[in-house]
C-alpha positions, 0 to 999 in steps of 0.5 A: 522558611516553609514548613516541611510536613513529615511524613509518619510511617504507618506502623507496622502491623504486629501479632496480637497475643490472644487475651488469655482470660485467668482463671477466676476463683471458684464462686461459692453458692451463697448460703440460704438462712435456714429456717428454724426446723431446719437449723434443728433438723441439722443440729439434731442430725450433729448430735447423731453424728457425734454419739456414733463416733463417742460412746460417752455421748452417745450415754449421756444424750440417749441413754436413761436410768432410774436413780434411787429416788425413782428419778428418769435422769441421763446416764452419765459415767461415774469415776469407775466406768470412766476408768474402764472406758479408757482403759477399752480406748486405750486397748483398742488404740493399741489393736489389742483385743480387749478382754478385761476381768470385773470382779463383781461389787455391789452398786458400782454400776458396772453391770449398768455400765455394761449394759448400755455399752451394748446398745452403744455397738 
């Protein structure tokens, strides 16, 4: 028997789709080790950031009384004037204007109080 060749038709030619390249994720920069004056240049530019947005922050880190002893310490609240510091953020939470009556006592650190939340506006 003879061996019969068969023919392949060539095969037809079709559109080919455009290749449509997806979108590839946003490449972040890479971050450069930051030396060590700008690591404390950025944590003090932290520190500022927080003491504007927390007048209690901003007290304790920039604010210095003379204790008894004569001693320069940081100015922290004592149990009173953390009272009246909520008592204000909770009165300007509420959008009421804030009017508060302090009768005067001796050595409660009122006045000091006071006084440093003026520098905090």
């Amino acid at each position: 028997m003879a061996e019969q060749k068969v023919k392949k038709e060539p095969k037809k030619a079709t559109a080919k789709k455009p290749k449509v390249e997806k979108p590839k994720a946003e490449e972040q920069p890479k971050q450069k080790k930051m030396t060590q004056a700008q690591l404390a240049a950025y944590y003090e530019q932290l520190k500022q950031e927080a003491a504007r947005r927390d007048d209690e922050y901003f007290l304790k880190y920039n604010v210095k009384i003379v204790n008894k002893e004569g001693d320069q310490i940081p100015f922290v609240l004592n149990n009173t004037q953390k009272r009246i510091e909520a008592k204000i953020k909770e009165l300007e939470s509420q959008g009421i204007p804030v009017r508060i009556i302090i009768l005067k006592y001796r050595q409660g650190g009122i006045s000091t109080y006071v006084q440093a939340k003026y520098l905090c506006r």
